[in-house]
N, C-alpha and C positions, 0 to 999 in steps of 0.2 A: 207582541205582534200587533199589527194592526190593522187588518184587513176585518170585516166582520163574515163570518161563515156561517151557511144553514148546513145541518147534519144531519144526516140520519142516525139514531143513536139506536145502536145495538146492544143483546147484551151477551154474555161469555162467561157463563156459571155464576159468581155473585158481583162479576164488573159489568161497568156501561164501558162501551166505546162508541165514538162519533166517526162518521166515515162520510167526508165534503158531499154533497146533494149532485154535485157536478162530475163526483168518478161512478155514483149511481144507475144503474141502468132500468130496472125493476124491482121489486120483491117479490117473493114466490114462494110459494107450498112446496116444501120437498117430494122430488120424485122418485122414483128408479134410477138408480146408479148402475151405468155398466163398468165393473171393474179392469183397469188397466195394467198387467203385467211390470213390473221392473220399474213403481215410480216409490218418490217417498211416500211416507206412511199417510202423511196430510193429504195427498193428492192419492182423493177416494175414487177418480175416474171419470166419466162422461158422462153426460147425455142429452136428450133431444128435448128441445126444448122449443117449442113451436115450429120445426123444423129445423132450428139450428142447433148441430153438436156444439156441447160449451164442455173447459174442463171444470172439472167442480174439487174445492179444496175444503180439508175443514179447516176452518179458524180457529177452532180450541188448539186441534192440535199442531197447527201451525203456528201458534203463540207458547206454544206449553203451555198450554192450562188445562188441569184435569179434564181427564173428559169422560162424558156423562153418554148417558142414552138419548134419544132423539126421540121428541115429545111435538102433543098436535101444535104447539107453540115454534118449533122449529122451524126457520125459512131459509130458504135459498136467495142471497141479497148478492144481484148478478151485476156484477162492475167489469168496468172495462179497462186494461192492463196491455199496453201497447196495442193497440187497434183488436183485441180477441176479447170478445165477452168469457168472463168467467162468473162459475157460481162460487159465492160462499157460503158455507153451513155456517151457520148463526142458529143460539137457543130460542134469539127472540129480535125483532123488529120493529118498535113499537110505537114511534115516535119519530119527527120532524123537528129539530129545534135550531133558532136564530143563536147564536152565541158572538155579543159583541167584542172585536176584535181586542181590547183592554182585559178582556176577562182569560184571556189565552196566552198561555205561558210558554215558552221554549221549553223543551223535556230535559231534566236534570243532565245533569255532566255525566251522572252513573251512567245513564242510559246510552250513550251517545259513543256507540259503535258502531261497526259495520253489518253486526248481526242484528239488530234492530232499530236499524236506520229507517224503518217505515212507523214509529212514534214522530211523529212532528208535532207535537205540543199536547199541553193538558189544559183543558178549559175548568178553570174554577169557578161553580156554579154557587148558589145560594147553599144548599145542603148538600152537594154532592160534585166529585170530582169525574170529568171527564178523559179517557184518554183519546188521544184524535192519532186517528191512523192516516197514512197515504198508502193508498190500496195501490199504486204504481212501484212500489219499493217491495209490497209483501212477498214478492219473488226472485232467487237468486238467479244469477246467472245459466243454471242448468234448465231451473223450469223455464226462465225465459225461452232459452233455444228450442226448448219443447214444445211451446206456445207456439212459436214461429212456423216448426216441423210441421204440426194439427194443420196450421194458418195452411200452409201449403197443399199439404193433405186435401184440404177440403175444395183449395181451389181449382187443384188437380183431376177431382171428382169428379167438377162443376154444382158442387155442393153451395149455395148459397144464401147466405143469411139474411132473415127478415127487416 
């Protein structure tokens, strides 16, 4: 690749991942979750978030990876996914990094399906490997429609965001 990218790098029980600075919207303390009836297990629910309803997903378990309890390190890192803020639960938030576009690799051949078509590359750092997400892909086709649903929802309401 060769674009060069700054990231926010996250982390996910003992992995980093990078997430482009540009799908970023804030970080944030986790709050209260209102739980949503009838959705996936990752999709912990809602909530208000300076006056705006956002969905909020976990990343562990939307990745599979073990999942752990939520600690005062825990943040809500709120991206944006077809025009609707979302939260993600992340263990940790900790960092901003430049990663020059040479240093970033296309994700293996293993990788490179439909069900984890949101890795778009790994950045190979000095002592440590990054995986880089595209938080536009982390959701399929059903939570999309969902997203859309809320979208409506809210502007049905006249519910409007900050």
């Amino acid at each position: 690749m060769e674009q060069n990218i700054k990231c926010v790098v996250i982390k996910l029980h003992n992995e980093q991942f990078g997430i482009d600075i540009h799908q970023v919207r804030s970080i944030e303390r986790l709050q209260s979750i209102t739980v949503l009836p009838h959705t996936p297990p990752y999709v912990k629910g809602i909530m208000n978030l300076r006056g705006n309803v956002i969905p909020v997903i976990d990343l562990r378990q939307r990745l599979s990876i073990e999942s752990n309890s939520y600690t005062d390190q825990t943040r809500l890192v709120v991206v944006t996914i077809k025009d609707i803020d979302v939260g993600l639960i992340v263990d940790a938030a900790n960092e901003v990094m430049d990663i020059a576009g040479e240093q970033i690799q296309p994700t293996p051949a293993i990788t490179q399906n439909k069900k984890i078509d949101f890795l778009y590359g790994i950045a190979k750092l000095e002592n440590q490997i990054l995986i880089l997400l595209d938080v536009e892909k982390l959701l399929g086709n059903d939570e999309l429609i969902y997203l859309e649903q809320l979208k409506e929802l809210k502007e049905n309401l006249g519910v409007e965001d900050e």
